[in-house]
N, C-alpha and C positions, 0 to 999 in steps of 0.2 A: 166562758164568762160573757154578761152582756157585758155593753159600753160603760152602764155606771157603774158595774162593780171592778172592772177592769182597770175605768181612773182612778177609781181609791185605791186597787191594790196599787196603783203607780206609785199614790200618794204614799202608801205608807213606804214603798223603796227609798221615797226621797225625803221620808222624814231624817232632820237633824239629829233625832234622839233613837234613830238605830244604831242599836250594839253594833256596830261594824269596828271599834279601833279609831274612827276618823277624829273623836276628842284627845288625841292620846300624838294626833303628828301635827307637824305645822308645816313639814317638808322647805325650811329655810326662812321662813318666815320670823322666825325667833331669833336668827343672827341677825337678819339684816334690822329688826327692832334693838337689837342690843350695839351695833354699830351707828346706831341714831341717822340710820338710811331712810327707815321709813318711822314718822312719827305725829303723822295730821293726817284725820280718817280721807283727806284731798290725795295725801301721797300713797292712802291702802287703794283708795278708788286705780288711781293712774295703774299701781302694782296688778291691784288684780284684772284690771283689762287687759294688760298685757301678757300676762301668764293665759285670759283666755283665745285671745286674736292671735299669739304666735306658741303656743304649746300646748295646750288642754284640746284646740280647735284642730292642730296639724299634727298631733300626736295621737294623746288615746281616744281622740275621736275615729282614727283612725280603723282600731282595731274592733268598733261597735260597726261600722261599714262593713269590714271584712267579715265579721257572724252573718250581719243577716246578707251578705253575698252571697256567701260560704257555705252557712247552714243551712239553707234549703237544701241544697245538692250535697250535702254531708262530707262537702272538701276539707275534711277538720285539719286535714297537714297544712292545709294554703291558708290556714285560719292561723291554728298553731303558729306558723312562720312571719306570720303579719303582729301576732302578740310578740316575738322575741325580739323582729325590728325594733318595734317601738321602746321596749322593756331595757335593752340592751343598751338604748342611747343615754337611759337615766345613769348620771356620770355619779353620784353616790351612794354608793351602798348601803345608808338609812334609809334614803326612797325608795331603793329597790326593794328592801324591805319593807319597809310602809306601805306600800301599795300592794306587795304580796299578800303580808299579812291580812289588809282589810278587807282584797278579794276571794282569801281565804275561808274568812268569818261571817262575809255577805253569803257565798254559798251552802256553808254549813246552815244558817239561819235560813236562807232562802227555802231550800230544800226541806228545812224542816215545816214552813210555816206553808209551805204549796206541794205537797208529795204525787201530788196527782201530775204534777210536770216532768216531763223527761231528764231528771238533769246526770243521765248515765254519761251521755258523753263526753261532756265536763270532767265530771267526777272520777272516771278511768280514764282521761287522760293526764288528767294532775297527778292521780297516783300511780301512772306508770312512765312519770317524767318527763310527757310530748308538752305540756304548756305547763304555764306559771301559776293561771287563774290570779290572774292582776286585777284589780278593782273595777278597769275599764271591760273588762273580758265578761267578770261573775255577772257586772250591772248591765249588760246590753243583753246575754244570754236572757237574764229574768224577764227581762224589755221584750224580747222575742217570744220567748216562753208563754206569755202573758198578752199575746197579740197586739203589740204598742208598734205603732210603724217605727222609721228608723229615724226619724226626724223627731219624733219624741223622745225615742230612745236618747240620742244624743243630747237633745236640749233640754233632758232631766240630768244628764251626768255634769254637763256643765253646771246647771245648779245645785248639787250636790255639791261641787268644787267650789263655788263661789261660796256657800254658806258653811262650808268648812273649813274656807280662808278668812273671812270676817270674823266666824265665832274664835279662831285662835286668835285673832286679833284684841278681840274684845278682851282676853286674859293678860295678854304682854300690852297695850297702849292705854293711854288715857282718853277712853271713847265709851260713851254710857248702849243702853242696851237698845235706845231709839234713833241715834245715830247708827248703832250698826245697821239694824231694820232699814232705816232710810238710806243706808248704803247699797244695801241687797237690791233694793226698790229698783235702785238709779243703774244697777248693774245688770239685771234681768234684760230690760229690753237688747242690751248689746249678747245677747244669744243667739238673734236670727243673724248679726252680720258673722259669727261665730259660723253657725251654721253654716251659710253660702258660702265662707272660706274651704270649710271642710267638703261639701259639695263639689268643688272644683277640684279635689284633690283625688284621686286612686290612695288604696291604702296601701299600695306599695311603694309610695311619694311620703311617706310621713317623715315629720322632722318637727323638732324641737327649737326656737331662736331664743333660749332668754338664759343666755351665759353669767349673768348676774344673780339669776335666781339657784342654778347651778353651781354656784361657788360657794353660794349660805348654804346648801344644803351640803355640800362636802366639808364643808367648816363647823357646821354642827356641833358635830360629834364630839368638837374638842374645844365648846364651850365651857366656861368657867363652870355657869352652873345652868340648869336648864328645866323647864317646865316638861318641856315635848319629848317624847321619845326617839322624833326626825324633825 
């Protein structure tokens, strides 16, 4: 692929309206609205910075460092072991789910819509049980696949998260559809300091700090009643 066809197919990875499952989770975001924790698009902002500066950034950015470390030299167990760290610390079992399922469904689509890409290794190792193929796994693989350095790689997956936490938002709070926009706006440029956090880390340093956000998501499950599937 040249350069421009290459940005677009990026674009189309990080469109909002890929089949991937990501309309369907909110990953805690729906208790802590139903708890009247977060409820002024000021308090989504503060949220979702923080989910990006200390767990989107020190997590599964993690395991998109370790592919394109990895992958070149086709070290897929040091790869593998770098998704299970990260996958294993998510303390609720509807995110672990969630994130399986939507790096599931990226791949499946992925592979379908680019067959000229390699994605055997992926593919036999999910189905002989060495990885998970977690969302941040499928989405860095295609990133590579697709010759996107690793710094795009990651500061698309970060915007993928960030317009997947506003759009659930926009369903659970009372925030119209240009304040979300203007929320996104104001939240993009905090991807490069996202970035140089993740930079300074090894992926075998990953770690997660947002015990609050961890708590809606284990609480979830046993809400009254519920929009999201997590």
């Amino acid at each position: 692929m040249n350069d421009n066809v290459r940005w677009l197919a990026m674009q189309q990875l990080l469109d909002s309206a890929l089949p991937i499952g990501g309309f369907s989770h909110s990953f805690g975001l729906e208790t802590l609205v139903q708890d009247d924790r977060l409820t002024t698009s000021s308090g989504l902002f503060d949220y979702a910075k923080t989910m990006l500066l200390q767990s989107w950034a020190t997590s599964d950015a993690m395991i998109i460092k370790a592919l394109y470390r990895d992958g070149p030299t086709g070290n897929w167990e040091s790869l593998w072991a770098i998704e299970r760290l990260v996958h294993v610390q998510r303390v609720s079992s509807e995110t672990r789910g969630g994130v399986e399922k939507m790096g599931r469904r990226l791949l499946q689509l992925a592979a379908a819509i680019h067959p000229q890409l390699d994605w055997s290794p992926l593919q036999a190792a999910l189905k002989e049980g060495r990885c998970f193929a977690t969302h941040p796994l499928v989405h860095g693989y295609a990133c590579w696949q697709l010759g996107e350095s690793p710094e795009r790689a990651v500061q698309g997956y970060f915007y993928t998260c960030i317009v997947t936490c506003v759009n659930s938002a926009l369903r659970l709070m009372s925030m119209g559809q240009t304040e979300g926009q203007s929320l996104i706006a104001r939240l993009i440029p905090l991807t490069e300091e996202a970035l140089a956090i993740a930079d300074r880390l090894e992926p075998e340093e990953a770690y997660s700090n947002m015990p609050m956000a961890e708590l809606a998501m284990m609480r979830h499950e046993r809400l009254y009643s519920r929009l999201f599937m997590s």
